[in-house]
C-alpha positions in Angstrom: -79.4 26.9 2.5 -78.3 27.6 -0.9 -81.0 28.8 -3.8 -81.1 28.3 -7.1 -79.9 31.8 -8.9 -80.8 33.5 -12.3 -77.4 33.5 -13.5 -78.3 34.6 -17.3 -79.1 37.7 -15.5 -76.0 38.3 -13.6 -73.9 37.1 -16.6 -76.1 39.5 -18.8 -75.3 42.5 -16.6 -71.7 41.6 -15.9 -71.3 41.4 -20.2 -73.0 45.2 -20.9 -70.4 46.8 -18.2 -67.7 45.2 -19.8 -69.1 46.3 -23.4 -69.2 49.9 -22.0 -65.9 49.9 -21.1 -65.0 48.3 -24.6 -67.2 51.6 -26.4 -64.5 53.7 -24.9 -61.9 52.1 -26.5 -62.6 51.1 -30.1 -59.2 50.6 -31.1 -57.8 48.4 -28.1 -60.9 46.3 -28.4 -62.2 45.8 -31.8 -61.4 42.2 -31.9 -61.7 41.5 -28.1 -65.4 43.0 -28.3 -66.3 40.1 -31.6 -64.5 37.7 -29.3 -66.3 38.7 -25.9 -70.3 38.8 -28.0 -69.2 35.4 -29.6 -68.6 34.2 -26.3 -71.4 35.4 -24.3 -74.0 34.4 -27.9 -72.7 30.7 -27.4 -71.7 29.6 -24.5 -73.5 31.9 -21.8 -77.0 33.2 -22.8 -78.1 29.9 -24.6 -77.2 27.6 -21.5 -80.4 26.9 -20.2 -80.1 24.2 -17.3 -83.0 21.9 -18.1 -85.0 20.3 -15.6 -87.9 18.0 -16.1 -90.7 16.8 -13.9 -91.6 13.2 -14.7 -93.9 10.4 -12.9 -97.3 9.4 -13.0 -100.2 12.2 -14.3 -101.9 12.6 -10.6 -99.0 12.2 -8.0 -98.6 15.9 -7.8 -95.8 16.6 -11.2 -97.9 19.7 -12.2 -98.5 21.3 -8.3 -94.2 20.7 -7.5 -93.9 22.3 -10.8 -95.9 25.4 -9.8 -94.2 26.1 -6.4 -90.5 25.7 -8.1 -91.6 28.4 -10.4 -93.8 30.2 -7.6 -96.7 31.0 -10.2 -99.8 28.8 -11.0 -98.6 28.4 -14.5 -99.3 24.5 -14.7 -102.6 23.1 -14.9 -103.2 20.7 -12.0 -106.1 18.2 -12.3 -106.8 14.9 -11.2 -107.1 13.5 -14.7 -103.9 13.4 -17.2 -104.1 17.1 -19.1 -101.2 17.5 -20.7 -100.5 15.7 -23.7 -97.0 16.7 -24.5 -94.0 18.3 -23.1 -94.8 21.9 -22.1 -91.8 24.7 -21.3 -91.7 27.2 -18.6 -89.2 29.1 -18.6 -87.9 30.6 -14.8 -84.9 32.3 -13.8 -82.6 30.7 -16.4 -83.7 27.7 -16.4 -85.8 25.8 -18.4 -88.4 23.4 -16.0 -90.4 20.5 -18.7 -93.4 19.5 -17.5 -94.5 16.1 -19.2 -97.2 13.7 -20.1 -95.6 11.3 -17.7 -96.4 7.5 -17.2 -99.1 6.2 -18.8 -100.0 8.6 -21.1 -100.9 7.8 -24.7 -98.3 6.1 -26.4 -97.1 9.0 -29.1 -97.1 10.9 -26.4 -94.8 8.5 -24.0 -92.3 9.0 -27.3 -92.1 12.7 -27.0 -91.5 12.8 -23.4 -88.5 10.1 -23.9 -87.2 12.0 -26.7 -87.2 15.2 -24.6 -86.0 13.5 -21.9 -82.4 13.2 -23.7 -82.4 16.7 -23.4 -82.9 16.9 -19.4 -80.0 17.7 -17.1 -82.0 16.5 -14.0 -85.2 14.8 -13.4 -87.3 15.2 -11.1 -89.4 11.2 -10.5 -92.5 12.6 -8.6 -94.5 10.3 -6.6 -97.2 10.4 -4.1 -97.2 9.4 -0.8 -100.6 7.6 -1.7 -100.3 4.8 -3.5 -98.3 5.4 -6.4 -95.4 4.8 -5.2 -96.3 1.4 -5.3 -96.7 0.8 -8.8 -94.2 -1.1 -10.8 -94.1 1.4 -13.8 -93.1 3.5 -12.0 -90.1 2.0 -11.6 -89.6 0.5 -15.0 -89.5 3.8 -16.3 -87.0 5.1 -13.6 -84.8 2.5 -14.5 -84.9 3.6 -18.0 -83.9 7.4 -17.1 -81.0 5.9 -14.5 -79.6 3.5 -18.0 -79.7 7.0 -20.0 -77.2 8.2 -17.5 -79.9 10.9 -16.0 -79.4 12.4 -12.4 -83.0 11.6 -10.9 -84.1 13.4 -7.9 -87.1 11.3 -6.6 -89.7 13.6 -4.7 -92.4 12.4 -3.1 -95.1 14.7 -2.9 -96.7 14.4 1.0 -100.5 13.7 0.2 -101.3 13.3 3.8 -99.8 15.7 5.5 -97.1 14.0 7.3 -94.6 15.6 6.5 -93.4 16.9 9.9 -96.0 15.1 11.8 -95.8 11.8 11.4 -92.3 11.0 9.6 -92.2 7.4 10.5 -95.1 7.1 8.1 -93.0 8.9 5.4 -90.2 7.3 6.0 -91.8 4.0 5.8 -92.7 4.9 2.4 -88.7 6.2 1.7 -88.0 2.8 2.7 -90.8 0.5 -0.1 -89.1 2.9 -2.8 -85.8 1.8 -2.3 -86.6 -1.4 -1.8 -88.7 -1.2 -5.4 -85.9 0.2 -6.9 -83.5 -2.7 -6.2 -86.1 -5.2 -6.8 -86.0 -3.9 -10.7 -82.4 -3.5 -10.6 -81.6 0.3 -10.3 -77.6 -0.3 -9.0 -76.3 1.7 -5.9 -79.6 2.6 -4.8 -78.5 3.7 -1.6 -75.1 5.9 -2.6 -76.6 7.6 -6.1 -80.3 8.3 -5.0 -82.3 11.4 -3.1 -85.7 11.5 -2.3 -86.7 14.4 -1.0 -90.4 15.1 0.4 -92.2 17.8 -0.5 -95.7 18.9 0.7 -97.2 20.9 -2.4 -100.4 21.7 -1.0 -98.7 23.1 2.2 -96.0 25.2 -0.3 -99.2 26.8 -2.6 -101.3 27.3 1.0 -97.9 29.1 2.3 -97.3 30.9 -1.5 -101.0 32.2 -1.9 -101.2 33.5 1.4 -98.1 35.2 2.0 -97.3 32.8 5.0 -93.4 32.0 5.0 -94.0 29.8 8.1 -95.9 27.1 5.7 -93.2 26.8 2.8 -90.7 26.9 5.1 -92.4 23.6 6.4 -93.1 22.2 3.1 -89.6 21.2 2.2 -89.3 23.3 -0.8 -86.8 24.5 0.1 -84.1 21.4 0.6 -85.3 20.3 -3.0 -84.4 23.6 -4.3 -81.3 23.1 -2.6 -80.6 19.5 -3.6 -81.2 21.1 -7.8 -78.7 23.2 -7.1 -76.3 21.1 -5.6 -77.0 18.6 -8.1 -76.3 21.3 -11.3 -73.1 22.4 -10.3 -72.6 18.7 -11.6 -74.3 18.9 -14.4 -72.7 19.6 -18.2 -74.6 23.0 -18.4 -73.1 24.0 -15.6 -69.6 23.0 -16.8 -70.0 24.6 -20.0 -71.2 28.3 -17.9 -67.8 28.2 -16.4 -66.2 27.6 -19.4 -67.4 30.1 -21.1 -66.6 33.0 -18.3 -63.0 31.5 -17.8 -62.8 32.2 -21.4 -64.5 35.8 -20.9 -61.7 36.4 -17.8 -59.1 35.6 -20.6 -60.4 38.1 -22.8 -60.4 40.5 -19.2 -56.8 40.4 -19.0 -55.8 40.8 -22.3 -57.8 43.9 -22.8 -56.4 45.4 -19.1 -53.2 44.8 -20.5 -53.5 46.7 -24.1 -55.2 49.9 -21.4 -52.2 49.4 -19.1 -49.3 49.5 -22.6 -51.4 53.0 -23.1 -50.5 54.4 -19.7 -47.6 57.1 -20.4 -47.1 57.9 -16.6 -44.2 56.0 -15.1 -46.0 56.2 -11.6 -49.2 55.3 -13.0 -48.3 52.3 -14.6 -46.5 51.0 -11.8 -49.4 51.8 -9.5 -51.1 49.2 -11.8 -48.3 46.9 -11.5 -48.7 46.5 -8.1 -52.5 46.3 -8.1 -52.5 43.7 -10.7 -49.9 41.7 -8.5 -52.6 42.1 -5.8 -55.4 40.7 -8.0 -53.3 38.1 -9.1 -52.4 36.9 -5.5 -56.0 37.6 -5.0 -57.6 34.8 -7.1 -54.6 32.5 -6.6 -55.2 32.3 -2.7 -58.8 32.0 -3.9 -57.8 29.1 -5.7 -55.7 27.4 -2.8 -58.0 28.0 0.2 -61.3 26.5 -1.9 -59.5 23.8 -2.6 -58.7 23.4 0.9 -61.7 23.8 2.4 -63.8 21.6 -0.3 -61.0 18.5 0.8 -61.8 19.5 4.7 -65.4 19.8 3.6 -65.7 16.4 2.3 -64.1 15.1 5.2 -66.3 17.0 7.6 -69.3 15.3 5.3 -68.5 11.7 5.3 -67.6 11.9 9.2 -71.0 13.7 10.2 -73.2 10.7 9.7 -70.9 9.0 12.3 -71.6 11.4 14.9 -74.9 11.8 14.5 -75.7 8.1 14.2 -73.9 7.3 17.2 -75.2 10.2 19.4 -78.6 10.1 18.1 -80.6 9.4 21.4 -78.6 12.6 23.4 -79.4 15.7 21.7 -77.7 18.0 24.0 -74.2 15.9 23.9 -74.6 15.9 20.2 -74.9 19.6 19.8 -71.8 19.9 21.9 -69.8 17.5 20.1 -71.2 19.6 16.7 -69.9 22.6 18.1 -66.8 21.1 18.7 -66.6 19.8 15.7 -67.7 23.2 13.9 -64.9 25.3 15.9 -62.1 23.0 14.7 -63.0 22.8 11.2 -63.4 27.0 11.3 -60.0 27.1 13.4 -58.6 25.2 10.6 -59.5 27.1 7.8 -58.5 30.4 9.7 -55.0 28.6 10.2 -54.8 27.8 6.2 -55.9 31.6 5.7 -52.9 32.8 7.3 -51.3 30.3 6.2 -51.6 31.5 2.4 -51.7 35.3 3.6 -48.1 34.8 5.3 -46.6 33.5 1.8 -48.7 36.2 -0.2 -47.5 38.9 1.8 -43.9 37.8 1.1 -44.8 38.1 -2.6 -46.3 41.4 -2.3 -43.4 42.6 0.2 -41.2 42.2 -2.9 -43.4 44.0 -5.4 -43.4 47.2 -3.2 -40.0 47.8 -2.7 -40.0 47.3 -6.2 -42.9 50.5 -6.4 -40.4 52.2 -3.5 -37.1 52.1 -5.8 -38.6 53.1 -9.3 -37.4 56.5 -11.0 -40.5 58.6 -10.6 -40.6 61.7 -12.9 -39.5 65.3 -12.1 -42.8 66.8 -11.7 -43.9 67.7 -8.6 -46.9 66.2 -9.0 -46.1 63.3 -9.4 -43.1 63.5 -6.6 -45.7 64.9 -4.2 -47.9 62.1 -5.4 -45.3 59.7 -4.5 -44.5 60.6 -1.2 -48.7 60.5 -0.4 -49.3 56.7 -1.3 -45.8 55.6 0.7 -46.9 57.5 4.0 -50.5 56.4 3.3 -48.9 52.7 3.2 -46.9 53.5 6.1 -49.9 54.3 8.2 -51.6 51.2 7.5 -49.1 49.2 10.1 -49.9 51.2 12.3 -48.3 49.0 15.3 -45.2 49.6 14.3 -43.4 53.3 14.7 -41.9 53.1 11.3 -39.7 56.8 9.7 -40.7 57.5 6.2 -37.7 58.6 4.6 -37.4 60.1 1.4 -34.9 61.8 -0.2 -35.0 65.1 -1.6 -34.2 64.6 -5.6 -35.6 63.4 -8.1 -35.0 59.2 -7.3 -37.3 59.2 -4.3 -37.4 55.9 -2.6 -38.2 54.7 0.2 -36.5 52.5 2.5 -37.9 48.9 2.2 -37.4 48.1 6.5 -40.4 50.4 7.0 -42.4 48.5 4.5 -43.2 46.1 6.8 -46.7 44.6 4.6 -46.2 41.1 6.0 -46.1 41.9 9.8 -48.7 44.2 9.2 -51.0 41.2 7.3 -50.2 38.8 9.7 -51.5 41.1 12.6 -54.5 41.8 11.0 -55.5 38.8 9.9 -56.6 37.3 12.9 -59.2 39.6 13.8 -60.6 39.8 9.8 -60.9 36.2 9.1 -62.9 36.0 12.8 -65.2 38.6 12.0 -65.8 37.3 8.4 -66.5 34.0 10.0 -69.1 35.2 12.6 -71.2 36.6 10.3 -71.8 33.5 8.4 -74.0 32.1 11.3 -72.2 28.9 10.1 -72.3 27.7 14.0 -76.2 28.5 14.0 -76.9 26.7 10.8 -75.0 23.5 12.0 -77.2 23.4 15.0 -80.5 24.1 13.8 -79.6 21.6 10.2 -77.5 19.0 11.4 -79.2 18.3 14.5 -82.4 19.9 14.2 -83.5 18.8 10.5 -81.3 16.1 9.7 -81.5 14.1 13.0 -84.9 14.8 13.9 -86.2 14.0 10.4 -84.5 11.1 9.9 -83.2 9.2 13.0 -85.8 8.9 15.7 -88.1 7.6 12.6 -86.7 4.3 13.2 -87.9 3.2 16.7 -91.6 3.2 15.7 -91.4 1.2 12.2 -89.4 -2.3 13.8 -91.4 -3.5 16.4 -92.1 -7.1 16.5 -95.6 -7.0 18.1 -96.2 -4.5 15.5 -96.1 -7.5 13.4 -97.3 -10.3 15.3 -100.3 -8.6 16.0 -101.2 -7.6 12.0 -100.5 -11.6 11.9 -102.9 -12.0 14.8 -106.2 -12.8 12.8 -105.0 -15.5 10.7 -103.6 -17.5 13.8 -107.2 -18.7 15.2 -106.8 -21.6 17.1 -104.1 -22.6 15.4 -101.7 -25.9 17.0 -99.3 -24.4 19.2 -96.7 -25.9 16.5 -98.3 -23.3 14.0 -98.3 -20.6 16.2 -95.0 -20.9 17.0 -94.0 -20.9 13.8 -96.3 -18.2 13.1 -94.6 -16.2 16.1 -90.8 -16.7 14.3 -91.9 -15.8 10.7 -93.4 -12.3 11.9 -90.0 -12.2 14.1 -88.2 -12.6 11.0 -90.2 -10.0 9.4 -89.6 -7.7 11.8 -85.8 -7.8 11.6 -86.2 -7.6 8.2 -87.9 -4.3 8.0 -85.6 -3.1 10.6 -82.5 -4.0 8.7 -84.0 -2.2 5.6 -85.2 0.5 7.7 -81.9 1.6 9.6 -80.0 1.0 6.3 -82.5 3.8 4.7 -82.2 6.1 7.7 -78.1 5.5 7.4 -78.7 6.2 3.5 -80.7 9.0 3.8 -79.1 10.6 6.8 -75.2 10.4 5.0 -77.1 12.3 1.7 -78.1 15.2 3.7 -74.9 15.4 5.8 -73.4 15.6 2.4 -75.2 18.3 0.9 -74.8 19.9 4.3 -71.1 19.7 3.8 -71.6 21.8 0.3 -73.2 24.6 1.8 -71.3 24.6 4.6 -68.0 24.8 2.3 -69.6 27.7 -0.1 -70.2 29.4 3.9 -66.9 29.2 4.4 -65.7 30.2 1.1 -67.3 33.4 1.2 -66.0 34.1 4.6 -62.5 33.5 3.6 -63.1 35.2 0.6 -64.3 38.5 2.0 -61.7 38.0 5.0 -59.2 38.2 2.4 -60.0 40.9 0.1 -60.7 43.0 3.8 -57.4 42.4 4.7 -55.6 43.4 1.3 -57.8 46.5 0.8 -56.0 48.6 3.2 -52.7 47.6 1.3 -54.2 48.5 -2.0 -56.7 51.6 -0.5 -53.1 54.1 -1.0 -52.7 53.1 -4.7 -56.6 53.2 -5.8 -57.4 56.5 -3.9 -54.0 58.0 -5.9 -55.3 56.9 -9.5 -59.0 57.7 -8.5 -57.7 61.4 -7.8 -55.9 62.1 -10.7 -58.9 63.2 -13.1 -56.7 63.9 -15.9 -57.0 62.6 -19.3 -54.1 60.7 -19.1 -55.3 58.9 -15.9 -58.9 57.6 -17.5 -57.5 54.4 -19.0 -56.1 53.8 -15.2 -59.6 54.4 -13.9 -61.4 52.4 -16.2 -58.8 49.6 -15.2 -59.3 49.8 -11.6 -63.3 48.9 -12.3 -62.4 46.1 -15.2 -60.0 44.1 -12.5 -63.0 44.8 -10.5 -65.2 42.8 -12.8 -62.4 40.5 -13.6 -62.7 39.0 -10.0 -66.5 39.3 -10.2 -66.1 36.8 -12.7 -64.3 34.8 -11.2 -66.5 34.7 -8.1 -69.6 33.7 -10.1 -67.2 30.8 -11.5 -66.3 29.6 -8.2 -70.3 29.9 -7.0 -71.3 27.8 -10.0 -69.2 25.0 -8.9 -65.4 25.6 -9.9 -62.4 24.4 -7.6 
């Protein structure tokens, strides 16, 4: 499950190694360097993702507040405390806690003028009777007209939570209901509620017992926030800004490359560049191909589960089924993009084998150890290394062979990369585990018709038989009712959480391919970094110092793609 990151942090470290590197090279970097600070002044450190808790003073704002942050910072009492919007500031982000409903009036205004500033909000209610009242909704329809994402949570009072879910989900389904009745529009496609046991979180907090937050369901709202940002305009504007910053990246690696004065050294970072390149363009392709088979996995998971609710052991084979074809599909779209890659990179290093290389024996002796280090990286093939003995060295491109050699490996990478996600495990124990034990078999108990009849019972008396009867088809009617709106909450709820499923399932997967990828081209590159790594002269620095900036060049663009970028 994903977790929400202090990326001011990582962007703040990421920005003083690329100043260092910029300190080394005044001249190449002058401007670069007022570009990079502008950059990082404007449109990194002062994005602050806000997120405000809103709702009525005692259904629990201040306590979900508290275990988000994971300090007691907010005062929680029974009585309405705070009388304006107070700031906490934690990880990056900034969390609002507010006055809420039914506060003073001046202090309703502050708390709607703040709200304007709010990225998310999260509508906390109680599972004890406030829920129930109207304002709350009136105001809820007010944030959804301001165009605000609202993530309702509903704090678990009783104790339910994971005990008696029909009772929870009975609740899930009055709010929805309220929310049409004022008319909140596509209740059931735009809206979350996630529960949340407070008490349960701060016992589990206090007391150093994971077990209890685990159980508290802190941990799917932190999930749903984060899902939720990577939609958000803060969000947006983070990757903005380090696309921008990867701009500035290139151009400086290319003023430190122009510097290079050694024919072999510069075309050593030729072909390492090309790698990068190919590098962050399969990146590109694959993510996009696994967030379009993600989606799809997403929207058809409800279906299963739905229909396969009552045979838990079919359903976890069909999941597994399911789970192995997606995986096989990616793996096939791997190699796939590593088959045209290595075409692409097959070109570049005949190119490397055919340049001039200079008369010193150095760099001739130099030569000859990156091609026979290349050469022993296809191993499976008994290729000659031939070179000739003057000063055009070259090697003959048939015993190349890089895209054989990827193809072979690539099998056995992307399989290993994809094993150690757990993805299978995490399918199991969310899909079927959490999602249809939290939210299907709720239905059975909330529908039945004597249920009703007999809540009915009292005022029947010795009512005519006429009356009864009547009596008997009004509570039937009820009953399907409730049922109807029932199922159609369960369907609701269920297809949200197969959805945000399918997002951390496709960032999974993305990191698998990811590191399945850069595995399999590090052997290809391993000849040409070792080379420029040994070469401690002077005039090799600037290739050093380029070898760690395309390093943080694809850092970059790792935290881009993380923060939501296709």
């Amino acid at each position: 499950m994903n977790e929400l990151k202090d990326y001011q942090s990582v962007l703040a470290e990421k920005a003083g190694r690329v100043e260092s590197f910029f300190a080394k090279y005044p001249d190449d970097s002058a401007e670069l360097g007022k570009t990079f600070a502008e950059i990082c002044a404007t449109k990194i450190s002062k994005v602050e993702p806000e997120i405000m808790v809103y709702g009525i003073y005692n259904a629990g704002k201040s306590s979900i507040l508290n275990e988000l942050i994971g300090e007691d910072k907010a005062e929680v009492e029974d009585k309405p405390t705070t009388d304006a919007v107070t700031y906490y500031d934690w990880q990056g982000y900034k969390i609002a806690d507010t006055p809420g409903i039914f506060a003073p009036i001046e202090h309703e205004e502050v708390t709607q003028e703040h709200l304007k500033k709010a990225d998310i909000v999260l509508f906390v209610m109680s599972t004890t009777g406030s829920n129930e009242k109207e304002e709350n909704y009136r105001r809820m329809k007010e944030i959804a007209d301001a165009g605000k994402k609202i993530i309702i949570v509903l704090n678990d009072k009783n104790g339910d939570l994971g005990r008696r879910d029909e009772n929870i989900q009975e609740i899930k389904r009055k709010v929805a209901v309220n929310m049409k009745q004022v008319g909140i529009e596509d209740v059931d496609e735009k809206y979350c509620i996630v529960t949340v046991n407070a008490a349960r979180a701060h016992k589990g907090r206090t007391e150093n017992k994971s077990g209890l937050v685990e159980k508290s369901g802190l941990g799917e709202l932190k999930n749903v926030i984060l899902n939720e940002l990577k939609r958000t305009t803060s969000f947006e504007i983070l990757r903005g800004g380090i696309k921008q910053l990867e701009n500035i990246l290139d151009e400086f690696i290319g003023k430190l490359e122009a510097k290079e004065n050694s024919e072999l050294l510069r075309k050593m970072n030729q072909v390492l560049e090309t790698f990068n390149k190919q590098k962050i363009s399969m990146r590109r392709e694959i993510n996009t191909y696994i967030d379009t088979k993600a989606e799809i996995f997403g929207e058809m998971l409800p279906q299963i589960i739905w229909s396969n609710r009552d045979k838990q052991n079919q359903l976890n084979e069909i999941m597994g089924e399911e789970v192995a074809k997606l995986n096989a599909k990616v793996q096939a779209e791997i190699q796939r993009q590593l088959q045209e890659t290595a075409a692409i990179l097959e070109l570049e290093l005949k190119s490397f084998a055919e340049i001039k290389i200079e008369s010193s024996s150095v760099d001739a002796e130099s030569f000859k150890n990156i091609l026979a280090r290349l050469n022993d990286v296809n191993t499976q093939q008994t290729q000659e290394l031939v070179v000739k003995k003057d000063d055009d060295a070259k090697l003959d491109p048939s015993t190349i062979g890089i895209a054989a050699g990827l193809l072979t490996e690539s099998g056995t990478a992307i399989a290993a990369q994809l094993a150690k996600t757990g993805i299978g495990k995490a399918i199991a124990e969310t899909a079927v585990g959490r999602v249809l034990g939290s939210v299907v078999p709720i239905i059975g108990p909330i529908i039945t018709i004597a249920g009703v009849i007999g809540a009915l019972g009292k005022f029947l008396g010795n009512n005519s038989d006429k009356e009864q009867l009547d009596a008997k088809l009004a509570a039937q009617n009820e009953a399907e009712r409730r049922r109807v709106e029932a199922e159609m909450q369960a369907r609701q709820e269920l297809n949200q959480k197969c959805r945000y499923l399918a997002d951390n399932l496709a960032d999974e997967l993305k990191t698998a391919a990811d590191n399945s990828v850069k595995e399999i081209l590090a052997s290809y590159e391993e000849p040409f970094r070792t080379e420029i790594e040994v070469r401690k002269a002077e005039s090799a620095q600037a290739a050093n110092d380029i070898l760690k900036l395309r390093e943080l060049h694809d850092e970059y663009d790792l935290l881009r793609v993380e923060l939501g970028a296709r």
